[in-house]
C-alpha positions as CSV (number, residue, x, y, z in Angstrom):
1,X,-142.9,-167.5,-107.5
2,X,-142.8,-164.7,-105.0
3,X,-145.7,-162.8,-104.5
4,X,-146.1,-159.2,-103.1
5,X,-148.1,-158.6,-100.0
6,X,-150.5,-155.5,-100.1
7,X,-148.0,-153.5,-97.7
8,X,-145.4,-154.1,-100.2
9,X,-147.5,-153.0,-102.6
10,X,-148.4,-149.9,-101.1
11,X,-145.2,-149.1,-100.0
12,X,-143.9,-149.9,-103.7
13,X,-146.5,-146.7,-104.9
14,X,-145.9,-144.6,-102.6
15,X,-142.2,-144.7,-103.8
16,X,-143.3,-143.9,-107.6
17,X,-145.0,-141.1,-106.3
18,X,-142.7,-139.9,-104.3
19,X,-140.2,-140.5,-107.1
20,X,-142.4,-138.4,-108.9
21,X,-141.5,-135.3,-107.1
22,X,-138.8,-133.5,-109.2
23,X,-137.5,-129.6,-109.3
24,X,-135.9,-128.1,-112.7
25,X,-133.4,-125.3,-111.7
26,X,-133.1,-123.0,-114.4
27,X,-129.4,-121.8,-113.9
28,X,-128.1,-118.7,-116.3
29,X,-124.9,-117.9,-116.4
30,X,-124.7,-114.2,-117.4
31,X,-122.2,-112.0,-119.2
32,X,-121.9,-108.4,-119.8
33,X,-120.3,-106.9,-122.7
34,X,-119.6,-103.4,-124.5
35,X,-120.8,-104.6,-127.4
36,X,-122.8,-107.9,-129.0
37,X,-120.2,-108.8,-130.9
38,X,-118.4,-112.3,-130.4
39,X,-114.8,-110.7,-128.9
40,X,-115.5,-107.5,-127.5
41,X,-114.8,-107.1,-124.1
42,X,-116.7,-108.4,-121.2
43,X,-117.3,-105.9,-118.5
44,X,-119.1,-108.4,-115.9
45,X,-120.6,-112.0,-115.0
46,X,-123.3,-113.2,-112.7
47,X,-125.9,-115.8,-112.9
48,X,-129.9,-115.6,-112.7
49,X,-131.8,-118.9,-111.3
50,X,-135.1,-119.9,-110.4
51,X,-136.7,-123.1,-109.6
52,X,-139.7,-124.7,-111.6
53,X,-140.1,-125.8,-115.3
54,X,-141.0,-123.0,-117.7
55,X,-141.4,-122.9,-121.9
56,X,-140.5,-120.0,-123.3
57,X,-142.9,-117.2,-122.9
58,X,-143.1,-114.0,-120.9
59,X,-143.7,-115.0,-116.8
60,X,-143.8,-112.0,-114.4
61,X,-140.6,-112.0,-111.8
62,X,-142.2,-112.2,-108.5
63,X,-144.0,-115.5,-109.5
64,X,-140.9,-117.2,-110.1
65,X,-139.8,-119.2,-107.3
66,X,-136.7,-118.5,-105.5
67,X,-135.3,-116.3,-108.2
68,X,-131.4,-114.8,-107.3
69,X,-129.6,-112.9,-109.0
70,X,-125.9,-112.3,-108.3
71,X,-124.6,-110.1,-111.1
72,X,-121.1,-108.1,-110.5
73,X,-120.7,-105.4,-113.5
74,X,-117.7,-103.1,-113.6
75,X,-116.5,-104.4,-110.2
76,X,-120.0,-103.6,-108.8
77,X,-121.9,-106.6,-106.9
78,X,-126.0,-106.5,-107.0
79,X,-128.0,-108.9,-105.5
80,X,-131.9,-109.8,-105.0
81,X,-131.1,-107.0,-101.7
82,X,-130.2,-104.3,-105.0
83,X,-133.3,-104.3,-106.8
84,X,-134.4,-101.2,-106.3
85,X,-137.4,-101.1,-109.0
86,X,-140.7,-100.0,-107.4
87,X,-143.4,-102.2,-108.3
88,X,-141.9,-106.0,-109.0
89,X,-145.2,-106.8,-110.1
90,X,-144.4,-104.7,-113.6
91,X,-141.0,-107.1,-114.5
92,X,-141.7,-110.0,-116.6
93,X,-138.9,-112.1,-117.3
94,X,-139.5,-113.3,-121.3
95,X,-138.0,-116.3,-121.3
96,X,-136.9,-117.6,-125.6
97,X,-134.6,-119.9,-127.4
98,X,-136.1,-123.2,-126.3
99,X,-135.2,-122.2,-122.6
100,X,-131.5,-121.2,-123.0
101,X,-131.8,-117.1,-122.7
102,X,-133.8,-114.4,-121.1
103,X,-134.5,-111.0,-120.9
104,X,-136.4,-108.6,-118.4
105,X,-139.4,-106.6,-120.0
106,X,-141.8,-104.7,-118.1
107,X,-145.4,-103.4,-118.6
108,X,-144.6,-100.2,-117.4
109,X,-144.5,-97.2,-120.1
110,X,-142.6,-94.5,-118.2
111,X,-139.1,-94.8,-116.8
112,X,-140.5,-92.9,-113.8
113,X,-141.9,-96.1,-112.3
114,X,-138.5,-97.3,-111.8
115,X,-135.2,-96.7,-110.3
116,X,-132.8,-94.0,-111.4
117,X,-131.8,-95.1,-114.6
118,X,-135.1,-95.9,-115.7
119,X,-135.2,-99.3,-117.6
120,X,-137.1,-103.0,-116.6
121,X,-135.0,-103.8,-113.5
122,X,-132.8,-102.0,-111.9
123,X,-130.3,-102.6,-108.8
124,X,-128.8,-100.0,-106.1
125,X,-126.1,-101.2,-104.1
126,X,-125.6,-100.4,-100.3
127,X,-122.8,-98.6,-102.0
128,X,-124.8,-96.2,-104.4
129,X,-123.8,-98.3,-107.4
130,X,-126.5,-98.4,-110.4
131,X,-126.9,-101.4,-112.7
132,X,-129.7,-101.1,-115.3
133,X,-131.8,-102.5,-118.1
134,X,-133.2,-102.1,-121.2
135,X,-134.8,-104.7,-123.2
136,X,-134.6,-105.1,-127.0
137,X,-133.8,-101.3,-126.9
138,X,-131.6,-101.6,-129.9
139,X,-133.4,-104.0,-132.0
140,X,-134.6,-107.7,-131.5
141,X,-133.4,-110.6,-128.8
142,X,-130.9,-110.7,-127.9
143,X,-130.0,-107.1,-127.8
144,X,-130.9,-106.5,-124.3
145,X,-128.7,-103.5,-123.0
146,X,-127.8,-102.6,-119.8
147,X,-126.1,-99.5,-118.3
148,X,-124.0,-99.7,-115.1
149,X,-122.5,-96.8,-113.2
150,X,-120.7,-96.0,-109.9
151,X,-123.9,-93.9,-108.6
152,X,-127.1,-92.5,-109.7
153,X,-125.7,-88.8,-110.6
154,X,-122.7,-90.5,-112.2
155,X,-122.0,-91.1,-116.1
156,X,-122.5,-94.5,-117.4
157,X,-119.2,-96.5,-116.3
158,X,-120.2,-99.5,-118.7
159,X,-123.1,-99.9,-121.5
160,X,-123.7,-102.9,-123.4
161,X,-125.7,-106.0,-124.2
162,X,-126.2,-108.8,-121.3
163,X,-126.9,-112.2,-122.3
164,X,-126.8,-116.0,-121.5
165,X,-123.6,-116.9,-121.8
166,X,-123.3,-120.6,-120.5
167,X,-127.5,-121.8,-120.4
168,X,-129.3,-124.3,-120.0
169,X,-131.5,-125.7,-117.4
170,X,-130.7,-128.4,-114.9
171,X,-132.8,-131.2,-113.3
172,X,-131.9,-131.1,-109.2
173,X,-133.7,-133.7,-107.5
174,X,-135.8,-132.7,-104.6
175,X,-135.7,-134.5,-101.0
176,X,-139.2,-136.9,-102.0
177,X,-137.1,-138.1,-105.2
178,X,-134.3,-139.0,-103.2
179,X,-137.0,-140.4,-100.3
180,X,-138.8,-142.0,-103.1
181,X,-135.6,-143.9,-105.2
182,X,-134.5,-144.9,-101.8
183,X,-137.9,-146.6,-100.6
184,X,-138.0,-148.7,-104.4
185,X,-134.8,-149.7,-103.8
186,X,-135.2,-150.8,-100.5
187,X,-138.6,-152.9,-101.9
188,X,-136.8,-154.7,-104.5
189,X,-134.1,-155.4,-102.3
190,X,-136.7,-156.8,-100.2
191,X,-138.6,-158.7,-102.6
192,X,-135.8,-160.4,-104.3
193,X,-134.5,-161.7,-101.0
194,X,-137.7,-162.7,-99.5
């Protein structure tokens, strides 16, 4: 019978712990429509992510880590470089539905605090072009609108309802899982050729 030395043994826990180490990358996949009603046209796509594991509940933006958004709306691209809301601290992102949809809210009572269309985020593009949104505005989740136009002084070139189109969240494994699977591999290898 073989019998582990106290190295071994060592090494063997500190590959469960490493093994332990894991990220969950919550990955939306975003669409804009005119409308919330299965059909209607979709006016843009995108896709919000963030790393860590989250229930549902309301979790302000700027503590979520490495969010990114990448939305592009009526042929207008905004990204994390777009946001142009004043104080990130207000936007809350309410997170429902077991983990499969979201919306931005914000603690903020005026539009003032924000960007030029008002609302709980809002994006400006180098080139002037406004995304914005609204949460609940015309009745319960998931009736989150948004308004997109080509600039600030410009009427509204696209007005719907933006939801999660394709959710879900998905385990990646971080560089000490990987370091970790590989080191309990290695000792069992080790072990059952000793």
């Amino acid at each position: 019978m073989h019998s582990l030395s106290w190295k071994t043994l060592s090494l063997l826990s500190l590959g469960f712990a490493l093994s332990a180490g894991f990220a969950r990358a919550n990955n939306y996949s975003v669409l804009f429509s005119n409308n919330n009603v299965t059909g209607d046209p979709v006016v843009g796509t995108g896709t919000f992510s963030f790393n860590g594991t989250y229930g549902d509940g309301t979790y302000l933006l700027s503590n979520l880590t490495s969010y990114n958004f990448n939305f592009t709306v009526d042929g207008f691209t905004f990204t994390n470089s777009s946001i142009d809301t004043v104080n990130l601290t207000d936007v809350e992102v309410v997170i429902y539905d077991g983990g499969t949809n979201f919306y931005f809210d914000t603690s903020c009572s005026t539009s003032g605090c924000y960007g030029p269309q008002g609302g709980s985020l809002d994006f400006t593009n180098a080139s002037g072009n406004v995304l914005s949104t609204e949460p609940n505005y015309a009745g319960p989740a998931p009736l989150n609108e948004y308004y997109a136009s080509a600039s600030s002084s410009a009427p509204n070139s696209s007005f719907g309802y933006y939801g999660t189109s394709i959710p879900g969240a998905t385990p990646e494994p971080e560089p000490f899982f990987l370091l970790g699977t590989g080191l309990l591999g290695l000792f069992l290898w080790r072990f059952r050729h000793a």
